[in-house]
C-alpha positions as CSV (number, residue, x, y, z in Angstrom):
1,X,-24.0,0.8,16.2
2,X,-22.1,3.6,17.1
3,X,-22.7,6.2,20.3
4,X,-20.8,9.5,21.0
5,X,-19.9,9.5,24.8
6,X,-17.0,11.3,26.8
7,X,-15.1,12.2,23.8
8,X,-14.6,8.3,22.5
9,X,-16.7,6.7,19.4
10,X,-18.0,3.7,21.0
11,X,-18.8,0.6,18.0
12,X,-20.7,-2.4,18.8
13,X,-20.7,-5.0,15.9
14,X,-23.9,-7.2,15.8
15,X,-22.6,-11.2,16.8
16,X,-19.1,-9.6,18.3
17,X,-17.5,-10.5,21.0
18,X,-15.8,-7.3,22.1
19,X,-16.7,-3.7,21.4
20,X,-14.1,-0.9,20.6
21,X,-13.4,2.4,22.1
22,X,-11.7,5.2,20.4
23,X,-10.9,8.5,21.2
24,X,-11.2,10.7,18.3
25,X,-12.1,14.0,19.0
26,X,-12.0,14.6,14.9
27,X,-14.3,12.2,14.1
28,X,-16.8,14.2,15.4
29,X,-16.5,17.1,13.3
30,X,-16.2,14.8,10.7
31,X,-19.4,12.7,11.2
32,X,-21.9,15.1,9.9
33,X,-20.2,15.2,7.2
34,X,-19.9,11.7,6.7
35,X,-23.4,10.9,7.5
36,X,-24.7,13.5,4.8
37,X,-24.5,10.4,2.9
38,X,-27.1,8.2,3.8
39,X,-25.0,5.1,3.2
40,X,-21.9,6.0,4.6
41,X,-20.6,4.8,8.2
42,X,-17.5,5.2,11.0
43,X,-16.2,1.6,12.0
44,X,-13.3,0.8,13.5
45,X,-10.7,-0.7,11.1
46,X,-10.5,-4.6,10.7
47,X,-15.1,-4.3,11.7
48,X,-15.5,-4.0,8.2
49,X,-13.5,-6.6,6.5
50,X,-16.6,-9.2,6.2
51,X,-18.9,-7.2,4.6
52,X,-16.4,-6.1,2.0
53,X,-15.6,-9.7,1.3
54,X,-19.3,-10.0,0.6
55,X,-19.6,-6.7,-1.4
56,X,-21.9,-5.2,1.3
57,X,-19.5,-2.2,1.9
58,X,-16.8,-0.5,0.1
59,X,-14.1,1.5,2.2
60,X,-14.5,4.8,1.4
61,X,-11.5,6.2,3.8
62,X,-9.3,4.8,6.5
63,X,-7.9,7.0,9.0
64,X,-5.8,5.5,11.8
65,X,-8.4,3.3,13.5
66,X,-11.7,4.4,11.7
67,X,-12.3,3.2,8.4
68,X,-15.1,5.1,6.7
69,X,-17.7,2.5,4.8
70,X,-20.6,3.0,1.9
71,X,-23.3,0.1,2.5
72,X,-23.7,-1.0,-0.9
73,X,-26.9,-3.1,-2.6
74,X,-29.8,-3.8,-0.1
75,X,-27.5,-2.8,2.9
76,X,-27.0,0.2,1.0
77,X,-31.3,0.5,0.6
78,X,-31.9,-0.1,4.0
79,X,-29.4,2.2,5.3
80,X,-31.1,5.1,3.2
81,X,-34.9,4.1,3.7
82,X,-34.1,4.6,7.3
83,X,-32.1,7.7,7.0
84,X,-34.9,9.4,5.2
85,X,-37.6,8.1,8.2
86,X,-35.7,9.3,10.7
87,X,-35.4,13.3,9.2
């Protein structure tokens, strides 16, 4: 889950036991345009190394410490179905 506060991206992964702060005062220009794709995600790099181990993601783009995901198969599903109830 990610929230946009005081100028920092802050991710909390589900079953982890530390969160990560970053400030990227980019990324937030760029997260509309990221999230135009329903599948697509900010995490911060090394978050999304299990779920590309199980083919769940693919990396799309990695930028210092964000790596840009694509939920793939039923993440992928999910991840849309709730983007299109939420516009």
């Amino acid at each position: 889950m990610y929230s946009l506060s005081d100028g920092c991206i802050l991710s909390r992964v589900r079953g982890a036991h530390s969160a990560g702060a970053i400030n990227a005062p980019s990324a937030f220009e760029q997260y509309d345009t990221i999230r135009k794709f329903p599948r697509r995600f900010f995490n911060v790099t090394g978050h999304e190394r299990q779920a590309v181990e199980a083919r769940a993601e693919r990396i799309i783009l990695v930028v210092g410490s964000l790596t840009v995901v694509e939920k793939r198969g039923v993440a992928g599903e999910i991840a849309a179905e709730a983007h299109e109830l939420s516009t």
